[in-house]
C-alpha positions as a Markdown table, in Angstrom:
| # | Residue | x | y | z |
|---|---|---|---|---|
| 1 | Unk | 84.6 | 152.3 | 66.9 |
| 2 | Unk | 81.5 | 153.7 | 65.3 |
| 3 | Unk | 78.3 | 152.8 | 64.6 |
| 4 | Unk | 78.1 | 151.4 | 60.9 |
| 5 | Unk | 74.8 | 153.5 | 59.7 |
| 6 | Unk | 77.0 | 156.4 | 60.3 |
| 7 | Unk | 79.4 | 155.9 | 57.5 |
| 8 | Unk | 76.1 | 154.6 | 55.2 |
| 9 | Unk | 74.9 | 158.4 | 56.1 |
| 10 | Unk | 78.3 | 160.0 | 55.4 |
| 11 | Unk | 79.3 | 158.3 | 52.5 |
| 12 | Unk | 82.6 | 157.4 | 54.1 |
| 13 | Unk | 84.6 | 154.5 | 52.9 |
| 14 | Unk | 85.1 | 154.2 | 49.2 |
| 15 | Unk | 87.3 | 156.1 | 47.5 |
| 16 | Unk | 85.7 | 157.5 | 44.2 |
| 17 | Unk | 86.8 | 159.7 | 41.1 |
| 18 | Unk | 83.8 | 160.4 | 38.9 |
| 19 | Unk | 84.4 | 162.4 | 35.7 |
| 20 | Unk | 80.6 | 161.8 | 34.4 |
| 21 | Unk | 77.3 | 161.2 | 35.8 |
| 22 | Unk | 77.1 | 158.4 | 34.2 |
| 23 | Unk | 80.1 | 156.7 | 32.8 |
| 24 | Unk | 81.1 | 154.3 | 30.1 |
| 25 | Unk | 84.3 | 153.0 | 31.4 |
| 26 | Unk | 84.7 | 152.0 | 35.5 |
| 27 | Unk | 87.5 | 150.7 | 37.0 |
| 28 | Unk | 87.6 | 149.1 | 40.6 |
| 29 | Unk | 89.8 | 147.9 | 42.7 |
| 30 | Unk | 89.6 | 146.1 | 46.2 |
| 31 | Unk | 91.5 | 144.4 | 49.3 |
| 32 | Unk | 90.8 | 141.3 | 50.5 |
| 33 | Unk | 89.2 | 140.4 | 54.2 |
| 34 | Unk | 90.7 | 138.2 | 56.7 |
| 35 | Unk | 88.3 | 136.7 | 59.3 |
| 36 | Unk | 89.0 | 136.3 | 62.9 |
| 37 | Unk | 86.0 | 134.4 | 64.2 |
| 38 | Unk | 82.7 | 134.4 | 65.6 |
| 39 | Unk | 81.4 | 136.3 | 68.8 |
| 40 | Unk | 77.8 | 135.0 | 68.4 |
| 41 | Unk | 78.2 | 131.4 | 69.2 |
| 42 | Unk | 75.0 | 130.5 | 70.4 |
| 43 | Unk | 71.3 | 130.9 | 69.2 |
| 44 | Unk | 70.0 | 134.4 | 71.8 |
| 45 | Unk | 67.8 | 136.9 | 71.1 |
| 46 | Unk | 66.8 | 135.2 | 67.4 |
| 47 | Unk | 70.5 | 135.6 | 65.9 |
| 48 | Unk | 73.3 | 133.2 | 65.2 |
| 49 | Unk | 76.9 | 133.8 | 64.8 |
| 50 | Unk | 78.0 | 137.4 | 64.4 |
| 51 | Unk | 81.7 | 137.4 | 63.0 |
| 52 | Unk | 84.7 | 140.4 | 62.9 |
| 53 | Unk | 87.3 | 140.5 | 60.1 |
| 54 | Unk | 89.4 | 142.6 | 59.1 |
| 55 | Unk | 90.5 | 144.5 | 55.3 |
| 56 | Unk | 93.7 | 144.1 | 54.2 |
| 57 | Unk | 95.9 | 144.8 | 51.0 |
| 58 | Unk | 98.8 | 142.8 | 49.5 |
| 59 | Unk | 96.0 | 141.0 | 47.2 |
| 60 | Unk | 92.7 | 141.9 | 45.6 |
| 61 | Unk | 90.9 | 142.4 | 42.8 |
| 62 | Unk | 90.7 | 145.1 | 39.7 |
| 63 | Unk | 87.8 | 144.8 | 37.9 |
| 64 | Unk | 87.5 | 146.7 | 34.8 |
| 65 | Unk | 83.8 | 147.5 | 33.3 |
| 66 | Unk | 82.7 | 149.2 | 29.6 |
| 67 | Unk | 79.8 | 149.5 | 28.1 |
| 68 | Unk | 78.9 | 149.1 | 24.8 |
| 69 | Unk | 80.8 | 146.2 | 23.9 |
| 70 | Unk | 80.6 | 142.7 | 25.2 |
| 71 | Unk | 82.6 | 140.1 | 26.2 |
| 72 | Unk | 84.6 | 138.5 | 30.0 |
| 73 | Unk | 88.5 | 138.5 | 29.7 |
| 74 | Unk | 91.1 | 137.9 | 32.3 |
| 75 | Unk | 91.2 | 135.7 | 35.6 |
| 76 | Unk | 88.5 | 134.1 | 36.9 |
| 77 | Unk | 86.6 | 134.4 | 34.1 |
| 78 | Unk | 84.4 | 131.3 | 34.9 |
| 79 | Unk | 82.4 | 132.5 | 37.6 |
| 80 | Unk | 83.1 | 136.1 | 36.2 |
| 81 | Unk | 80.7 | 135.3 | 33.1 |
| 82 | Unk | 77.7 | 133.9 | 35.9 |
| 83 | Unk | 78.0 | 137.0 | 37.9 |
| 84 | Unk | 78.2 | 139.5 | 35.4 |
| 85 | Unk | 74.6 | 138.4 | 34.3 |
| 86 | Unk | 73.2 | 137.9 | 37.5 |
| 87 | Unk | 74.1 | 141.6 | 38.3 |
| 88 | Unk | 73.0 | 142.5 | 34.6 |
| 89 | Unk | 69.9 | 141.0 | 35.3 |
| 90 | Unk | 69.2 | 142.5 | 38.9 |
| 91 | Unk | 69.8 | 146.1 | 38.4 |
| 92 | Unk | 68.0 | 145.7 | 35.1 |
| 93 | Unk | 69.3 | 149.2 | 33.7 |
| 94 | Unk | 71.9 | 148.9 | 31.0 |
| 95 | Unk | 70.6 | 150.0 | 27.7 |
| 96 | Unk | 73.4 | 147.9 | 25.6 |
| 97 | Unk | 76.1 | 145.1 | 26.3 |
| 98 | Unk | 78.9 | 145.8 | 29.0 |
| 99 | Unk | 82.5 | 144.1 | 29.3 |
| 100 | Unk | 84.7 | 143.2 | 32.2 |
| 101 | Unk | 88.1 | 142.4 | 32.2 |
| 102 | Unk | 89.4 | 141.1 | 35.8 |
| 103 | Unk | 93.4 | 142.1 | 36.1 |
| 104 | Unk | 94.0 | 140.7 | 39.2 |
| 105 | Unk | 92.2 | 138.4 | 41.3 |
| 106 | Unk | 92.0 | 136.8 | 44.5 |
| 107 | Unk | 92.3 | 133.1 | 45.3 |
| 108 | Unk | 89.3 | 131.3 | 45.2 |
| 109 | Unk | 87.6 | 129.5 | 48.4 |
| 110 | Unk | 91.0 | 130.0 | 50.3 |
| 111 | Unk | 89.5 | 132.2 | 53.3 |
| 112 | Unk | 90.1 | 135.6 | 51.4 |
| 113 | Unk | 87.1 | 136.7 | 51.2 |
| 114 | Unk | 87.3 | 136.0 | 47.1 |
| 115 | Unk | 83.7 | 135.5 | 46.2 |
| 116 | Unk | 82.0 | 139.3 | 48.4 |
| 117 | Unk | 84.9 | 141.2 | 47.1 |
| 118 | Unk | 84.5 | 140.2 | 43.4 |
| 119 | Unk | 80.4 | 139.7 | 43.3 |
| 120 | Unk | 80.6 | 143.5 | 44.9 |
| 121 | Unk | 83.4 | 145.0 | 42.1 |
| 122 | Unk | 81.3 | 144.1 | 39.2 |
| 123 | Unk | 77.9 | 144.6 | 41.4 |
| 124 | Unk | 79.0 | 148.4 | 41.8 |
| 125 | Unk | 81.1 | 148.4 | 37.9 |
| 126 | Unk | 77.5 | 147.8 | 36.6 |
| 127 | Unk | 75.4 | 149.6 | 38.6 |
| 128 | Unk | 77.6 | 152.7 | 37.9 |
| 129 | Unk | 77.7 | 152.2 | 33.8 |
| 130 | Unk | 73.7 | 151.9 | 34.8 |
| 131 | Unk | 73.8 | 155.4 | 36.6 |
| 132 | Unk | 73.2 | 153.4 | 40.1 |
| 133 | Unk | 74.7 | 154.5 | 42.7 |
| 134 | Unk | 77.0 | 152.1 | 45.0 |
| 135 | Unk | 75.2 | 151.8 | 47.9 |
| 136 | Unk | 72.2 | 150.8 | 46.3 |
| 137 | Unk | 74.2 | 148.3 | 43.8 |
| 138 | Unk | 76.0 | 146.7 | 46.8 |
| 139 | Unk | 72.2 | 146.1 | 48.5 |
| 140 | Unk | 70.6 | 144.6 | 45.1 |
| 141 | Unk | 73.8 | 142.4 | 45.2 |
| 142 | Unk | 72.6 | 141.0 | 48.7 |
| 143 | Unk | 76.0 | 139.5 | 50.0 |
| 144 | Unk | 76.3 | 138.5 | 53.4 |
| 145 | Unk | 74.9 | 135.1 | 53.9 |
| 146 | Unk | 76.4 | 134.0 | 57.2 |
| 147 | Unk | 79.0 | 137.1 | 56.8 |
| 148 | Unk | 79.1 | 140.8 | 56.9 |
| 149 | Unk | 82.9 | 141.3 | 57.2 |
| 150 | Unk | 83.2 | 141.3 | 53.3 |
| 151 | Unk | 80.5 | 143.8 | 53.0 |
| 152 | Unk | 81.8 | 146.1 | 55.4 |
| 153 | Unk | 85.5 | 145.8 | 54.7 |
| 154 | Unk | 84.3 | 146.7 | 51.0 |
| 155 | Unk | 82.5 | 149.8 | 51.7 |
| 156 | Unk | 84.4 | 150.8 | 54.4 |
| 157 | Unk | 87.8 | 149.0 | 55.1 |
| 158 | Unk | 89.3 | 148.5 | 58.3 |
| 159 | Unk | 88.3 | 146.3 | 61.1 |
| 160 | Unk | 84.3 | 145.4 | 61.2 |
| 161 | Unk | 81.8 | 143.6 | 63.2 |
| 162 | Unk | 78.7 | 142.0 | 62.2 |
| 163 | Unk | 75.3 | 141.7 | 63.4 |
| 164 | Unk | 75.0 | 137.9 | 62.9 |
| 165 | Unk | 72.4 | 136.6 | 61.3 |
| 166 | Unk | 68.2 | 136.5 | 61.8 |
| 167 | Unk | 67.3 | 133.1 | 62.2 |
| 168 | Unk | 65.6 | 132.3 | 58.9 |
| 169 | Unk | 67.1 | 135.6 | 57.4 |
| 170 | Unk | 70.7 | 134.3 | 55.8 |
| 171 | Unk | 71.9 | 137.9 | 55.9 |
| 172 | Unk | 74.2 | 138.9 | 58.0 |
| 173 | Unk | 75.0 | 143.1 | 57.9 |
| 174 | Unk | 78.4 | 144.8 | 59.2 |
| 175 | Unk | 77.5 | 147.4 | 62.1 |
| 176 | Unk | 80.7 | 148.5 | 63.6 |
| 177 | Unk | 83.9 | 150.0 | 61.9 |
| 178 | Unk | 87.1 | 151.1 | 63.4 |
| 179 | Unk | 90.5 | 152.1 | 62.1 |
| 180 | Unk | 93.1 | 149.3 | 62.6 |
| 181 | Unk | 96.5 | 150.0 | 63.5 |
| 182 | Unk | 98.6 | 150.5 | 60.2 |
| 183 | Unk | 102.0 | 149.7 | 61.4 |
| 184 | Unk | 101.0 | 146.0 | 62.1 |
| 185 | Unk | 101.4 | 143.4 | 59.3 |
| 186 | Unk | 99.9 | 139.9 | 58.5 |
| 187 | Unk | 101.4 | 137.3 | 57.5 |
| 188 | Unk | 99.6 | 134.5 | 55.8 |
| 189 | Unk | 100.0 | 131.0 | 54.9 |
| 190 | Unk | 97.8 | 128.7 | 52.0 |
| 191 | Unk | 98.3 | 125.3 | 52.7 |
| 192 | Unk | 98.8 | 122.7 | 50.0 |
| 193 | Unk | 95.3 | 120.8 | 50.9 |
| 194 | Unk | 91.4 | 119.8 | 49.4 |
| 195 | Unk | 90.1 | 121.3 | 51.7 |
| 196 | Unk | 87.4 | 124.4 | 49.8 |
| 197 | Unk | 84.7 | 125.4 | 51.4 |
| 198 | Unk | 82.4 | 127.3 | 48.8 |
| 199 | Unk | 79.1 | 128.9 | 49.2 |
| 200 | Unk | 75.9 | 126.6 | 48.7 |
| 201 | Unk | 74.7 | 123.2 | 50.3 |
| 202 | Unk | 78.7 | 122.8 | 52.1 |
| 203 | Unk | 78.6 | 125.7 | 54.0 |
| 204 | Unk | 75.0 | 125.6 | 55.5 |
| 205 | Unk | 75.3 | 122.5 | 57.0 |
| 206 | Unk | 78.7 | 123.7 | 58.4 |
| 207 | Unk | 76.3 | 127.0 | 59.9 |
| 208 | Unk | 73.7 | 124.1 | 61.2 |
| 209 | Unk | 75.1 | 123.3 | 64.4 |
| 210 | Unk | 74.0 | 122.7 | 67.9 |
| 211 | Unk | 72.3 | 125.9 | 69.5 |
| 212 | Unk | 75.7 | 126.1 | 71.5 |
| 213 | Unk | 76.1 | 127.6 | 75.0 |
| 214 | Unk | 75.9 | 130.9 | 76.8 |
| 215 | Unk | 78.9 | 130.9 | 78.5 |
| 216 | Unk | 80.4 | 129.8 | 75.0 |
| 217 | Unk | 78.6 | 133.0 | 73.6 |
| 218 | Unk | 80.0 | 135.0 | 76.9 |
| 219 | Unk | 83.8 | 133.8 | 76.5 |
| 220 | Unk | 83.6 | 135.1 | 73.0 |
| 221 | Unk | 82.2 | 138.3 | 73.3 |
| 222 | Unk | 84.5 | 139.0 | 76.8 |
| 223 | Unk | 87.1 | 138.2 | 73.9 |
| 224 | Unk | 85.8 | 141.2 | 71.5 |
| 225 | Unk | 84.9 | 143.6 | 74.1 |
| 226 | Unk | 87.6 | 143.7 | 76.8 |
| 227 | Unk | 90.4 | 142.6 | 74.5 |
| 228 | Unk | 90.4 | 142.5 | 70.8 |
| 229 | Unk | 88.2 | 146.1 | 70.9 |
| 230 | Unk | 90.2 | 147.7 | 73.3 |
| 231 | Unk | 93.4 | 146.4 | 72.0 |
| 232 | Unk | 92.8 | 147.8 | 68.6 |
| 233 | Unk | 91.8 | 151.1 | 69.7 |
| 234 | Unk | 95.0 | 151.7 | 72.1 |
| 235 | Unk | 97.2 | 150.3 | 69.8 |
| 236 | Unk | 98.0 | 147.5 | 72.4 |
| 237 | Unk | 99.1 | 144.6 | 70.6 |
| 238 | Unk | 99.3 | 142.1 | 73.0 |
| 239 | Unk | 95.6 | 142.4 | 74.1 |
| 240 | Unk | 94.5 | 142.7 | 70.5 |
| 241 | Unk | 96.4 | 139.2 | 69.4 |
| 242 | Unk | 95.4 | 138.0 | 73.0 |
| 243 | Unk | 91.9 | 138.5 | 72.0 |
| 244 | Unk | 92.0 | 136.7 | 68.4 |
| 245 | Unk | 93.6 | 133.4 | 70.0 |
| 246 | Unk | 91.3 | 133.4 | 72.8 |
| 247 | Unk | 88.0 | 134.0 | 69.9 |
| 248 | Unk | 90.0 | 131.5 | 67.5 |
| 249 | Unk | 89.9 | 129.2 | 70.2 |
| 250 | Unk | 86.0 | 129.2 | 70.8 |
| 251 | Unk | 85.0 | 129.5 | 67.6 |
| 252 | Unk | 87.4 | 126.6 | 66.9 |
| 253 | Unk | 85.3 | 124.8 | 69.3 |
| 254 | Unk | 81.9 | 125.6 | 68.6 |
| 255 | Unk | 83.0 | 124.0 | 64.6 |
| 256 | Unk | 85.0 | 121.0 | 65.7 |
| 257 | Unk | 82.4 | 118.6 | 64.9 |
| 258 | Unk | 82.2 | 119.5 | 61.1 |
| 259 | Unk | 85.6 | 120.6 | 60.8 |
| 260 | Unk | 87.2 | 117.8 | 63.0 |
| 261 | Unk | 89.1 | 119.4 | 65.2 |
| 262 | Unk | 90.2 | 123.3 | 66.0 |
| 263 | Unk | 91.0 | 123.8 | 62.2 |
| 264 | Unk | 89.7 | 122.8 | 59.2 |
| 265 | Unk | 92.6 | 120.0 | 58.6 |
| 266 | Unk | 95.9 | 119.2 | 59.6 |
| 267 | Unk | 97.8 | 121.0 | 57.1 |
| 268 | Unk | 96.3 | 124.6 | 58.4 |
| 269 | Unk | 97.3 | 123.3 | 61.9 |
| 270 | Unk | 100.8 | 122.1 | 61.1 |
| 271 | Unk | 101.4 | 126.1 | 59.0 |
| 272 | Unk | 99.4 | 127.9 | 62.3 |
| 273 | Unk | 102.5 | 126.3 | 64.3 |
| 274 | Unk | 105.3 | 127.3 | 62.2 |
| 275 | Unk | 103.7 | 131.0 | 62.0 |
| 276 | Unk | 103.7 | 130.8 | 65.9 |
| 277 | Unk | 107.1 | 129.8 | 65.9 |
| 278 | Unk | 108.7 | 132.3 | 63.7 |
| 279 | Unk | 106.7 | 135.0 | 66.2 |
| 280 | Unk | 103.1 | 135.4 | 64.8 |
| 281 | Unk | 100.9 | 136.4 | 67.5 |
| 282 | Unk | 96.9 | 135.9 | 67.0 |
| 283 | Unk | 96.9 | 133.3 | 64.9 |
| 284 | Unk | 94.0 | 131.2 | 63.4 |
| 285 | Unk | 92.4 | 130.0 | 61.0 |
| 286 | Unk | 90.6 | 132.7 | 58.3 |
| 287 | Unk | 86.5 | 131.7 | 57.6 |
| 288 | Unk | 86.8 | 128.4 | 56.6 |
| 289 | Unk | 90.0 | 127.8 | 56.2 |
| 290 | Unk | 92.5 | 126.3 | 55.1 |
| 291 | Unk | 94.5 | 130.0 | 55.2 |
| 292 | Unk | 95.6 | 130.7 | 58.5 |
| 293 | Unk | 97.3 | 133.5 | 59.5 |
| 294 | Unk | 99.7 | 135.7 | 62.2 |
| 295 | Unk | 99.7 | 138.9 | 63.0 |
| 296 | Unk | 103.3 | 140.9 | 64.1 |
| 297 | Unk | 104.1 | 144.6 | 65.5 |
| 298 | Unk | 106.3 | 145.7 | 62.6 |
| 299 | Unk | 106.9 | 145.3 | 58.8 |
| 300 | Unk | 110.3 | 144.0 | 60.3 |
| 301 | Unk | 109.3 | 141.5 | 62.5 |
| 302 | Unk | 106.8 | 140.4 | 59.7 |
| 303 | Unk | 109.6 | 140.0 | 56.8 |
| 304 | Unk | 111.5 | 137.7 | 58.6 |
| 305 | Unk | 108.8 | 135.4 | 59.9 |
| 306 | Unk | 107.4 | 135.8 | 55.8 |
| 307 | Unk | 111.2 | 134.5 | 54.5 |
| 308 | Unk | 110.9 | 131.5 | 56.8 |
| 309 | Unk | 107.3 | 130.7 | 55.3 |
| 310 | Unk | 108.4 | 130.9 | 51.8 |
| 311 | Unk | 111.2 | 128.3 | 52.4 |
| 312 | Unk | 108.7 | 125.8 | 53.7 |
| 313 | Unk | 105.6 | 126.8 | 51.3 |
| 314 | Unk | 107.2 | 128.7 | 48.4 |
| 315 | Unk | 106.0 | 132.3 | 47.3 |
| 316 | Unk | 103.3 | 131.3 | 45.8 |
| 317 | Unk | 101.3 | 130.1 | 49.0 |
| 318 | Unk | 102.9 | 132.8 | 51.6 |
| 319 | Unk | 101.3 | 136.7 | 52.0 |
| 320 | Unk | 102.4 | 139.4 | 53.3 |
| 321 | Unk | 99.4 | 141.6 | 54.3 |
| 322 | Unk | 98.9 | 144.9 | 55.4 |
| 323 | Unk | 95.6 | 146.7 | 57.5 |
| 324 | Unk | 94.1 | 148.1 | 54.4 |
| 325 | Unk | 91.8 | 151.3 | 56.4 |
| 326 | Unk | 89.8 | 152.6 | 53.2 |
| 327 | Unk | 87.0 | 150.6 | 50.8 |
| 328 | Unk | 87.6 | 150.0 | 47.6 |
| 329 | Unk | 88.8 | 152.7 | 45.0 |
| 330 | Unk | 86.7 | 153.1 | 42.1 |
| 331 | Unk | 87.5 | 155.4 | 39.1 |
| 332 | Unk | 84.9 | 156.0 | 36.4 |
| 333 | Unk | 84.4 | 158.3 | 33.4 |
């Protein structure tokens, strides 16, 4: 595990092909992030939270940018057209009109991660097209709020810790990276619920709890340092998914009053059981719910626990994820 400002410094993270300083055409393309909880849950040293997540493939989204024409095609295209001009606007470069057509996206408000990773393609697509570079597009687009985990796992992939956030700061900034065991898999249920949790006036209230306890913060950070930390970086899967229940547990906690219990609804809880069942290990609940999730030693093990989920929830709401250790991949020319 490495100090974050090390990769800034090298560069490391996202792959890039560059055929021109300054390109017309970029294409992007990211993971998603799953999140396994908080480590920070108490107010100390004049932080709160401080979360760890992890990148993964299997979904994402590929973001397509072109300048000189104009115009927002393909999914999502409704909150596409708001943050293409917000990022228009902020790096205040272009000299003409630039398009972006979304391929594939990411479900919305699920616990994917949906709104960093696509915010950050079309951040970086039009800072490029504006002869930006990425780091400095991914700063002016100021992600973060209570989370660094999409940041990070952006830039850099693999599993990341954040520094929680400055009281009165609403930034939270990824610090730690490590490479996350690639033979593990995920396997991921979406609940048929109501339950969305979006960014705005929802979420802050969720973030305005109690000032919590110290041994609350202790338990959780005994969890990321002698087990989930350790567990990742000697490949010991046992301590590593020992880890994630025990942090899922607390952070559970520390949110029951807003979210009514250890998960965001019954539906998440009812899907965590059956993943359990079928031999998911570390499983919880993803941000805000409602996806929860299980992790398992092989692609084997994985494939038979993902054909039970699919008989109970259909294709459509059952993923198969894998540790995705690289950033996004951006080609422009």
């Amino acid at each position: 595990m490495a100090l974050m400002r090390e990769y800034y410094a090298e560069g490391v993270g996202v792959m890039t092909r560059f055929s021109a300083e300054r390109p017309s055409h970029v294409r992007i393309s990211t993971g998603a992030r799953i999140h396994l909880g908080f480590y920070g849950l108490c107010r100390s040293h004049g932080r709160i939270l401080g979360g760890m997540g992890l990148a993964v493939d299997g979904v994402g989204y590929t973001v397509k940018a072109r300048a000189g024409r104009d115009g927002v095609t393909g999914c999502q295209s409704h909150r596409v057209r708001e943050i293409l001009e917000k990022a228009v606007n902020d790096l205040n470069a272009l000299p003409g009109p630039v398009s972006v057509k979304v391929e594939t996206c990411i479900p919305e408000h699920v616990g994917l991660g949906s709104t960093t990773q696509l915010t950050l393609a079309i951040y970086a697509a039009v800072g490029l097209l504006a002869g930006k570079s990425i780091r400095e597009s991914v700063e002016v687009a100021a992600r973060g709020p209570y989370s660094g985990i999409g940041v990070g796992t952006f830039l850099y992939g693999g599993f990341i810790v954040d520094a929680g956030v400055r009281i009165g700061s609403r930034l939270a900034r990824p610090v730690f990276r490590a490479e996350f065991p690639s033979e593990w898999r995920i396997v991921a249920v979406i609940p048929e619920t109501e339950w969305r949790v979006a960014e705005g006036p929802k979420e802050d209230a969720m973030v305005e709890l109690p000032e919590g306890s110290k041994e609350l913060c202790s338990r959780a950070m005994e969890a990321l340092l002698r087990l989930i930390a350790p567990g990742i970086a000697e490949k010991d899967f046992d301590l590593f998914t020992n880890g994630v229940e025990m942090i899922q547990r607390l952070t559970g906690e520390y949110f029951s009053g807003v979210q009514g219990g250890l998960y965001c609804c019954s539906e998440s809880e009812e899907a965590a059981r059956l993943i359990h069942s079928l031999g998911g290990r570390g499983v919880g609940q993803s941000s805000w719910g409602p996806l929860v999730y299980g992790f398992f030693p092989s692609e084997e093990k994985a494939l038979k626990a993902y054909a039970g989920l699919v008989e109970r929830y259909g294709e459509e709401r059952v993923l198969l994820l894998r540790p995705r250790n690289r950033g996004a991949v951006v080609e422009a020319n």
